[in-house]
C-alpha positions in Angstrom: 14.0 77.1 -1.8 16.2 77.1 -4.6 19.3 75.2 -5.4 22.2 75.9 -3.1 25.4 76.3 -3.8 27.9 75.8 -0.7 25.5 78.2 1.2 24.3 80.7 -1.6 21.2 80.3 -3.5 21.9 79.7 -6.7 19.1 82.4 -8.1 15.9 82.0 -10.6 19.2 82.6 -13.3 21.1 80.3 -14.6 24.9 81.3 -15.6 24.8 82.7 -19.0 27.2 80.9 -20.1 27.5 77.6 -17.9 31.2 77.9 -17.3 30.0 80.9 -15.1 28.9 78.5 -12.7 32.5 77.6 -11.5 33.6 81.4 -11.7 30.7 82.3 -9.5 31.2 79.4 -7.0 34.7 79.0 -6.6 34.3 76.0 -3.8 32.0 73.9 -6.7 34.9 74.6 -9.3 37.6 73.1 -6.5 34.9 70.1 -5.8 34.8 69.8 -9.8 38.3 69.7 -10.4 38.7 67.0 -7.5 36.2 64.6 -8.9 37.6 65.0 -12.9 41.2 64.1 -10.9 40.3 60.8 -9.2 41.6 57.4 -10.9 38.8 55.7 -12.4 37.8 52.4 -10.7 37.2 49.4 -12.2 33.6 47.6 -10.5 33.1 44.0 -10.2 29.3 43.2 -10.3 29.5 41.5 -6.4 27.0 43.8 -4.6 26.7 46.5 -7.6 23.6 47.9 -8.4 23.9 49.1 -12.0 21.4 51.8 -13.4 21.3 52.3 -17.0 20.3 55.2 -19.6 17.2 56.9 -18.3 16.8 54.9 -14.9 17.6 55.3 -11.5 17.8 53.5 -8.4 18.5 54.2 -4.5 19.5 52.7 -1.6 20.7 53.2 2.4 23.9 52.0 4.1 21.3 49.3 6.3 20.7 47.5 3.1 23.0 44.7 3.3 22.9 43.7 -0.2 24.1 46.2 -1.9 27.6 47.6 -1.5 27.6 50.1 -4.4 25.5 52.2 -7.1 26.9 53.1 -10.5 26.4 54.3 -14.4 28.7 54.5 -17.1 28.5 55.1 -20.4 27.9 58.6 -20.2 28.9 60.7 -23.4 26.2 63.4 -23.3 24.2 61.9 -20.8 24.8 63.3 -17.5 24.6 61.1 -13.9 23.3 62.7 -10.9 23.9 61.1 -7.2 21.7 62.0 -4.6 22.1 61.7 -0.6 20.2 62.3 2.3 23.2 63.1 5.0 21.6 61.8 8.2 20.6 58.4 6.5 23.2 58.1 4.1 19.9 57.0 1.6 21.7 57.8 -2.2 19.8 57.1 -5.6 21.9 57.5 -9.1 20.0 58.7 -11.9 21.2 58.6 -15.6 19.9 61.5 -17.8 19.6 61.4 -21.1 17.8 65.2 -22.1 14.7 63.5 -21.9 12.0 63.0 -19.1 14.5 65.0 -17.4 11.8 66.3 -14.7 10.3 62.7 -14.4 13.7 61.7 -13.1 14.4 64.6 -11.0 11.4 64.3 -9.1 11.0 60.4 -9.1 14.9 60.8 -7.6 14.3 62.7 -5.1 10.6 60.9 -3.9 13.1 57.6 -3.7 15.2 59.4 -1.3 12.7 60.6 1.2 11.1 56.9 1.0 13.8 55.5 1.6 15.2 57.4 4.5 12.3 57.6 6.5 12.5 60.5 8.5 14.9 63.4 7.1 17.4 64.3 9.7 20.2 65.9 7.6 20.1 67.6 4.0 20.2 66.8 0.5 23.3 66.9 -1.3 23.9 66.8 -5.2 26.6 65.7 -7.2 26.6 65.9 -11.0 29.1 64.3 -13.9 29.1 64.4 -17.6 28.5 65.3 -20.8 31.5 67.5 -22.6 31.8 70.7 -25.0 30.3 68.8 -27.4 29.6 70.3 -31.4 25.7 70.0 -31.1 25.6 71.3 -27.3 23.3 68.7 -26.4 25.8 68.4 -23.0 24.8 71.6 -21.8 21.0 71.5 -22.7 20.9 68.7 -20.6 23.2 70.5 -17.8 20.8 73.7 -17.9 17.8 71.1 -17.7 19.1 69.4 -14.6 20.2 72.6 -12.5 16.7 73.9 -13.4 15.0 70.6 -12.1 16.6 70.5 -9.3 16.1 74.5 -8.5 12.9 74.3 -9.6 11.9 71.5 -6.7 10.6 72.5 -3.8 13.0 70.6 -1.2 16.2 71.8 -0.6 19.0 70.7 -2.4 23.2 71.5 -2.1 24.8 71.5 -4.9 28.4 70.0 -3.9 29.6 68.8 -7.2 29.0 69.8 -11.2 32.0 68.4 -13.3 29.6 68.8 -16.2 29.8 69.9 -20.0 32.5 72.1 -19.9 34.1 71.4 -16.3 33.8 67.7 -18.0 35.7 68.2 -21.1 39.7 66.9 -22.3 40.8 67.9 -25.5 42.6 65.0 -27.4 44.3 66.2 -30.9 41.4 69.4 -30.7 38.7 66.8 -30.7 36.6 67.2 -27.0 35.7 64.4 -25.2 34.2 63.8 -21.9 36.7 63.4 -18.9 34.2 61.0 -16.6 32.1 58.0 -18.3 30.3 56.7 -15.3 30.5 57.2 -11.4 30.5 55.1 -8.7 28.9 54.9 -5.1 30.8 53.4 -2.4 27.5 53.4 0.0 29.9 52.6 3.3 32.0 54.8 2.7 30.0 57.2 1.5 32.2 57.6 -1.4 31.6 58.8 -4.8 34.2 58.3 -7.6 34.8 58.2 -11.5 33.7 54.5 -12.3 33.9 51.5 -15.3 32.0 48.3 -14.8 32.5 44.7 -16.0 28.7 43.8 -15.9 26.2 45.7 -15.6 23.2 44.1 -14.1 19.9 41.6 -15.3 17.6 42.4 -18.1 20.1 44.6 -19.6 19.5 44.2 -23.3 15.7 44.4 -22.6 15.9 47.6 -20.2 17.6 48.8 -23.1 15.1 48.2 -25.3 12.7 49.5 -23.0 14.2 52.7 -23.4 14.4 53.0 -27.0 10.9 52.1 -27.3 8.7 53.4 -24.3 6.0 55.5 -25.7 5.2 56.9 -22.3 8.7 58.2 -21.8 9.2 56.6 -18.7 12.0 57.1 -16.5 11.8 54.1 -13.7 12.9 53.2 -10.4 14.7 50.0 -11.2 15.7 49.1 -7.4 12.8 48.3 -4.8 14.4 49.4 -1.3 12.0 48.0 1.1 11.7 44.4 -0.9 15.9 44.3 -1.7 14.6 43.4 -5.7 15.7 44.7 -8.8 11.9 44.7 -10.4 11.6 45.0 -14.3 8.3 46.6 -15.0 6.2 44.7 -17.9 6.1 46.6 -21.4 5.4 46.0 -25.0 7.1 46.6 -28.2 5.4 48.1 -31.2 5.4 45.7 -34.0 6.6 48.8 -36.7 9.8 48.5 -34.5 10.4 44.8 -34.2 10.4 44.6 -38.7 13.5 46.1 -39.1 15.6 44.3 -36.2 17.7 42.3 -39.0 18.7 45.7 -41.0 19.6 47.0 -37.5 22.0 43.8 -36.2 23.9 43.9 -39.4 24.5 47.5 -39.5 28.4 48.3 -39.6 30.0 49.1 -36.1 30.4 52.9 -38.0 26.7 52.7 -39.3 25.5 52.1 -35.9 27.6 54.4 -34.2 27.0 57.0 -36.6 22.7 56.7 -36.7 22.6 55.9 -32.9 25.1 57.9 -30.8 25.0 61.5 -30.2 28.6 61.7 -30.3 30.3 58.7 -32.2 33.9 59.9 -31.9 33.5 60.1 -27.9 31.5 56.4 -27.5 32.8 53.8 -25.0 34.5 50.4 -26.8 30.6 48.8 -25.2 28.2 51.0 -27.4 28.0 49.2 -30.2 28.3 46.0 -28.6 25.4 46.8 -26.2 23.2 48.0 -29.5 23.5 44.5 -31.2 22.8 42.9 -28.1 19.7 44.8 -27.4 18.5 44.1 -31.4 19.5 40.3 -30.8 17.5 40.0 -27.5 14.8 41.8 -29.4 15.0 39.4 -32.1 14.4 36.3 -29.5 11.8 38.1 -27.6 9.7 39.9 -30.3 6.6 39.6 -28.0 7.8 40.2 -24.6 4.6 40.1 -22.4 4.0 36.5 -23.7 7.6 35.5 -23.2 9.3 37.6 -20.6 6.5 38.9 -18.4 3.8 36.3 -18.2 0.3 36.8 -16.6 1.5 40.6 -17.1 3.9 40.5 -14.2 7.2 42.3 -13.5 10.3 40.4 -13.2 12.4 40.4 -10.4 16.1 40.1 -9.0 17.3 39.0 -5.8 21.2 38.9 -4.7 22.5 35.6 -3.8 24.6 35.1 -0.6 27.8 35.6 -2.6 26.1 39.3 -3.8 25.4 38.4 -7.6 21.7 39.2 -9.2 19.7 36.1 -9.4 16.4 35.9 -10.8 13.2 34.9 -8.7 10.6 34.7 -11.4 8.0 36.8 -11.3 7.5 37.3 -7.4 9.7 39.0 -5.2 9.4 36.1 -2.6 
């Protein structure tokens, strides 16, 4: 079945152009509207699990440990939440324009493992990107809404404040209304979201990303064990040479070689580069230092709900 859209199929067709999409569902444009309106929250990390650019992780409401999901940082990049209504199982997914069917799919396998047996249906909300000069925001938008209509399960669309839905002129300069989202998984609550930490591992998961030959897009969460589990990978010595040249890069130079929108970037973007550079620097061969005998590393949350780690076994 295709993508549906508060009860209609939304068609082989995507709107030509994408702003059609509200105009042809006018209950998705009021669902929009309402998410772009809510006050952002600000998320400690007590019971937060935090996927970054090009991961995604899920959950259910009977895992005690974690109390919610969320992503920021989202100029271009899009987030997708995911939930199975008779579980309550949810998985967030950060989208990047690439590997964009790995993530679909891999998003929606983590939702059926996790709930078990599927008693209600899936339902979709989307957030992100913005009328951006390069359109890169609604590439990604029309890759997504493919993805998802492309999958055999069926999937309601109940949210889309994306690309255009997602933009707020400021002086005629665009920029994206919503950063990140959050998941209140009790609740069953899904808001516009900032976070003051955001999880282990991050400067090496970001460098996983940047330099993954296989174009990964992993599960960072393992439901049935309650770990955050960072897979083992490699970097390519080429990349590691220039690490220096990249730490003492301006804050413009960075933001205006990295980003896809400079103007738009959150205050942590360049801070987040020079810390990924820096822990490359420390770890230049991570499979000796970081992930010995091969082996993942893994996360557990501590009786007061902050990530600990616990080595390499999830014991």
């Amino acid at each position: 079945m295709p993508l549906i859209i508060y009860g209609k199929p939304l068609g082989a067709a995507l709107p030509r152009p994408l702003k059609e999409l509200w105009e042809f569902f006018p209950p998705l444009k009021e669902a929009s509207m309402k998410l772009r309106d809510i006050p952002v929250k600000l998320l400690n990390p007590k019971g937060l699990l935090y996927v970054g650019q090009k991961e995604y992780a899920g959950t259910s409401p009977v895992d005690n440990s974690i109390s919610y999901l969320g992503t920021d940082s989202a100029t271009t990049c899009h987030i997708a939440v995911l939930r199975e209504t008779g579980s309550g199982a949810t998985c967030i997914g950060h989208f990047d324009g690439s590997a964009t069917y790995k993530g679909v799919h891999g998003m929606l396998k983590n939702i059926m493992d996790i709930a078990g047996s599927v008693t209600g249906r899936f339902e979709l909300t989307l957030a992100g990107g913005f009328n951006d000069e390069k359109r890169i925001s609604s590439q990604i938008s029309d890759e997504l809404l493919y993805e998802f209509n492309s999958h055999p399960q069926d999937v309601h669309l109940m949210c889309a404040t994306i690309s255009d839905m997602n933009t707020v002129m400021k002086e005629s300069t665009p920029f994206p209304v919503i950063y990140g989202l959050g998941v209140d998984m009790k609740h069953r609550e899904i808001f516009p979201a900032t976070f003051v930490d955001r999880g282990p591992d991050y400067p090496l998961r970001n460098a996983m990303r940047m330099f993954d030959l296989q174009d990964s897009f992993p599960c960072i969460y393992n439901f049935h064990l309650r770990r955050i589990v960072v897979q083992p990978f490699n970097y390519c010595v080429d990349d590691v040479s220039c690490v220096d040249k990249f730490i003492n890069l301006t804050d413009k130079e960075i933001l205006m070689k990295f980003s896809t929108s400079p103007k738009q970037e959150p205050p942590n973007f360049v801070e987040d580069f020079r810390n990924t550079f820096i822990h490359i620097r420390i770890h230049p061969t991570p499979m000796k230092s970081l992930f010995k005998n091969g082996l993942p590393r893994y996360y557990k949350q501590s009786p007061e709900g902050m990530w600990v780690d616990s080595g390499h076994s999830y014991r």
